[in-house]
N, C-alpha and C positions, 0 to 999 in steps of 0.2 A: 518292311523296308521301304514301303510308301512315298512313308514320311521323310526320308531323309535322300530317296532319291527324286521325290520332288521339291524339294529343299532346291539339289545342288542342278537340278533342272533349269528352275528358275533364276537360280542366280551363278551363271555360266554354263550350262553343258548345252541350252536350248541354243546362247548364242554360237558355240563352239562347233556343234553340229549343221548352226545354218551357214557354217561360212565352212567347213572342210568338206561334207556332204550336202550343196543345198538343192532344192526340191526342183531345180532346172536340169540336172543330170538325169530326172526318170525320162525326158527324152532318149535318153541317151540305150537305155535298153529295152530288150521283147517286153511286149506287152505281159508275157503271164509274169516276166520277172518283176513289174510292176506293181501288179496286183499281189504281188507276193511282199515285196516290200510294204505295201500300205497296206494291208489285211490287216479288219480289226482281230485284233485277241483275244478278246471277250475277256478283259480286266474286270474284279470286282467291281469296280466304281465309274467304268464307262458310261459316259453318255454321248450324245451328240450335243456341239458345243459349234455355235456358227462364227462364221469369218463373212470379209468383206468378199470374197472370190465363192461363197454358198457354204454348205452345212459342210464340216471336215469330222469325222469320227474322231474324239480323245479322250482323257478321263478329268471330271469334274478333279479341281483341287481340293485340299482341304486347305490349305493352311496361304497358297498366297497365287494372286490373279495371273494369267498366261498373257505373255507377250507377243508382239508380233514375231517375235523369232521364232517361237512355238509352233508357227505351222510352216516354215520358211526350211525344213531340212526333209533332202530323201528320207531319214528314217524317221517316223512322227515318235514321239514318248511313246505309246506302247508297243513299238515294234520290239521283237524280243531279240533280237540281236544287237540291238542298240540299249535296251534292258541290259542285257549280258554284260556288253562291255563298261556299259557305264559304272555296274556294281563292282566288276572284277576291279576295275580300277580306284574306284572310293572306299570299297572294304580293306584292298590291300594297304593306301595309303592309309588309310582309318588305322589297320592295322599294327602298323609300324610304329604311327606316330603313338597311339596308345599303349601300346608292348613297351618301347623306347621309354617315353615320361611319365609312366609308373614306375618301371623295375630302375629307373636312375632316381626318380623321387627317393624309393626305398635302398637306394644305394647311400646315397647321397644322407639320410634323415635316421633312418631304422637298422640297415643292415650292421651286424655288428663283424666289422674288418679283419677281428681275430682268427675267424676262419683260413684267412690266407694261408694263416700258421699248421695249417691240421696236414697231417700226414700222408692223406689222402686228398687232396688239392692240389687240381691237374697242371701241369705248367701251363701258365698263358689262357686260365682256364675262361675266366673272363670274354675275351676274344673271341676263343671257340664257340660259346653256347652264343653270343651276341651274332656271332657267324652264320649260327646252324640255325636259330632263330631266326633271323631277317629274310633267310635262304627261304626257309621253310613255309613262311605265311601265305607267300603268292600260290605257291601247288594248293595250300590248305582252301583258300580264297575261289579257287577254282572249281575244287569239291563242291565247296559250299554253298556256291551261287544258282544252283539249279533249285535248292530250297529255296532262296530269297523269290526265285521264279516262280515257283506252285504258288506264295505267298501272294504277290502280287497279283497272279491271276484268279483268286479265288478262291486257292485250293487249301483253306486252311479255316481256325477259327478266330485269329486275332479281328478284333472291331475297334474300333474309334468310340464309339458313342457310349458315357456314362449316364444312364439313367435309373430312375426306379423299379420301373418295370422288368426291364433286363439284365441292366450290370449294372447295380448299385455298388456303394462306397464297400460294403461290406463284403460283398464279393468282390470288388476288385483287390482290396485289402489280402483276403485268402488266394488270390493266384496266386500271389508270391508265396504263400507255404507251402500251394499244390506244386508250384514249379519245384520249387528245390527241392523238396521232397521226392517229386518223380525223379529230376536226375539226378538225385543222390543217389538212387538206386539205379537208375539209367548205367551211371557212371562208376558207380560199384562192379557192377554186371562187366561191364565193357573192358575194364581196366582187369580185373580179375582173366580173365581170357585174354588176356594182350600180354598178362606171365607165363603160358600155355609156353612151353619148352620152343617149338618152332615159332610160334608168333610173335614172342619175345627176341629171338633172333633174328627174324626178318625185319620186324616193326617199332620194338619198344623198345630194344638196349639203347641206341643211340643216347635214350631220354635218360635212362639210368650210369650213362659212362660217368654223370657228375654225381659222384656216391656224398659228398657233401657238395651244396648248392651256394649259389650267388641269386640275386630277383632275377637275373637275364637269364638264370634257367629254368626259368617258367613255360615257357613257349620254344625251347628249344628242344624240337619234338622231332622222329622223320615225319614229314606233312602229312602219310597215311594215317599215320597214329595217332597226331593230333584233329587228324579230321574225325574218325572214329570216336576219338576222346567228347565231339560236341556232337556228336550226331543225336542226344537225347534233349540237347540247348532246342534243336528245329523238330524232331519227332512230336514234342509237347505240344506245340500251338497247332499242328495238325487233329491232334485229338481234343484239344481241349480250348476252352475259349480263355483267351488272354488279351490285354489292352495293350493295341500298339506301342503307347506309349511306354506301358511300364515292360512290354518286349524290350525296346530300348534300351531302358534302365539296367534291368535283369542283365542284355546283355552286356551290358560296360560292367558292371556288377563283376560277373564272372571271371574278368578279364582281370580286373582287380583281386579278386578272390586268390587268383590263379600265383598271381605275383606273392601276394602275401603268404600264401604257405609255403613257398622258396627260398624266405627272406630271413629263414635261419634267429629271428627275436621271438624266444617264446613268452609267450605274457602271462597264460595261465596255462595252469596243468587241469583242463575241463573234460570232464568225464564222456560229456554231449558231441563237443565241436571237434573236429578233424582240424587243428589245426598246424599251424610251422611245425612243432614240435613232433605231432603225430604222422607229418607229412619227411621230416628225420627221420624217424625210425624208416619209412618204408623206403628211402634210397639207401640208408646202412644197412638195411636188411633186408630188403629186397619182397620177402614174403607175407608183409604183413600192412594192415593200414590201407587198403587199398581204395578208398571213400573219398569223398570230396569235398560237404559240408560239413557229414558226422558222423561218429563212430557207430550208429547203429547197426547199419550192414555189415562191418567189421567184426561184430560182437556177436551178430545171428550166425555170418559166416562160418565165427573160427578164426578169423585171422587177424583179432584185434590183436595188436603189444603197446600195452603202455611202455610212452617215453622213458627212459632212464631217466630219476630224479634230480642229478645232473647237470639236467639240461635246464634245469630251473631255478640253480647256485649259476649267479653270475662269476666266478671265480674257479667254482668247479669246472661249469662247461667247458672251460678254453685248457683245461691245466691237462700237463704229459699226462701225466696217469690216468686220466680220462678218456682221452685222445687211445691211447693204448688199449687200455678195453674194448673201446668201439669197435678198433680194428682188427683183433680179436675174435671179438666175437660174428665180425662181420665178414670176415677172410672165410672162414667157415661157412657161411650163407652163400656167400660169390661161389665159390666153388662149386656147389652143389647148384647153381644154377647157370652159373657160364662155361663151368669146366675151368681145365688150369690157365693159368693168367698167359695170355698172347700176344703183349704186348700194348692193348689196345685204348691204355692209361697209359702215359709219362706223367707221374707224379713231382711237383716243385713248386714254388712260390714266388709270386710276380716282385718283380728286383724292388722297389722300391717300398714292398712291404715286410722285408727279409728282416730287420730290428725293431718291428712290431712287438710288444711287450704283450 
């Protein structure tokens, strides 16, 4: 996260800091509280870097030159409390803004509306999971931030530098299959123990209240759960070496990922990929499908179900008779996993899509 929080360093937070906190207040407090504000932190990429007033401790850039604002605020870039905030606040915004114009892309382009109509589609449900979503990212953001911190200071293997010797083209190529490979099974492991009878109850229902999905129910998680659900996203670049940049990538990657298997269009019926389809089945049925890229852990587990075929007849998927079954066979599953219904669904359809065909 370097790279993107000396991005937004350079272009506003250096100015922002030197004018709401600037470096003329450490008069203002005890000296050790001083020294405590300006302590280096020993960043991976620290150097000493001079100014016109002598040598000021900070981290060489990579990507674009420090201004005089730069050394102009009580809290310098590597202070970690100015770290903290600075991430809590650009992840969360990051957050939204990318959760928001994904799952409305796919609303808007992909999602097929007929859903409204399914028997099991919450009143108002839309709303709800956009609710519990937006609710949810800042708690999640907050978890999170103490990884972007180990990161920042060292404590990890992402690098910057492509070269031959080290991380050529062909190894950086394979992080990407090491990664998703690890959290596929990361996220197998995790999501599998989040149906555990009590942890399900504390943690996971919230996510499963939408037994049929909208993309806004992608991230409509309670934040413990969704935090859990990445914690193999930041575990990897601790054990393994990965290129910040394509860390980046990977992680808007995911986020995308996340949306697209919510988004109820299934494209193919793929034996490999864990996709919308396969990601159906495990909210109607709660037991099964619990993977993230691909059915393999599902299949070693025990707990693969293929899609009903159904789901892959544009005409069958939407039809009563269909609809019926599902919830059939899916009433049965609930049961056995929630116990008798408590109310905790009101079932209806948003007014405006009530003579949807």
């Amino acid at each position: 996260m370097d790279l993107v929080l000396e991005f937004f360093d350079s272009y506003g937070l250096d100015y922002v800091y030197s004018r709401t906190l600037p470096a003329q207040l450490a008069s203002k407090f005890p000296a050790q509280w001083q020294s405590a504000l300006s302590l280096n932190q020993g960043l991976g990429n620290l150097t000493t870097v001079g100014t016109s007033n002598g040598d000021v401790y900070g981290y060489a850039p990579y990507l674009f030159k420090m201004s005089d604002y730069t050394f102009q605020s009580l809290l310098p870039r590597y202070n970690v409390l100015r770290q903290f905030l600075s991430l809590t606040v650009i992840t969360t915004i990051f957050g939204w803004l990318l959760y928001f114009s994904v799952a409305t892309f796919s609303y808007v382009f992909i999602f097929d509306k007929a859903v409204f109509n399914h028997p099991r589609y919450l009143k108002n449900q839309m709303s709800l999971e956009i609710k519990q979503a937006m609710s949810a990212i800042p708690f999640m953001v907050l978890l999170t931030v103490p990884w972007f911190l180990l990161e920042l200071h060292g404590h990890s293997k992402l690098y910057m530098t492509v070269d031959t010797q080290n991380h050529g083209i062909r190894q950086l190529l394979l992080e990407y299959v090491y990664f998703l490979m690890f959290t596929d099974c990361g996220i197998y492991l995790l999501h599998r123990w989040l149906h555990w009878p009590r942890v399900y109850k504390a943690l996971h229902k919230p996510h499963h209240k939408w037994l049929v999905t909208t993309p806004y129910a992608s991230h409509a998680f309670h934040p413990v759960d969704g935090y859990f659900q990445s914690l193999p996203y930041h575990v990897y670049p601790m054990l393994f070496p990965l290129n910040k940049v394509s860390y980046l990538i990977l992680f808007t990657f995911v986020n995308f990922w996340t949306v697209m298997i919510h988004d109820g269009e299934y494209l193919a019926n793929d034996p490999v990929v864990n996709g919308a389809a396969c990601h159906t089945v495990h909210h109607l049925y709660f037991n099964y499908n619990y993977g993230q890229f691909t059915t393999l852990w599902d299949r070693l587990g025990g707990s693969y179900r293929e899609p009903d075929r159904e789901l892959f007849n544009k005409s069958l998927k939407k039809s009563t008779k269909t609809w019926e079954e599902q919830i059939k066979k899916m009433e049965v599953i609930k049961k056995q996993v929630e116990g008798e219904d408590d109310g905790y669904r009101v079932y209806g359809t948003e007014e405006k899509f009530k003579k949807m065909n």
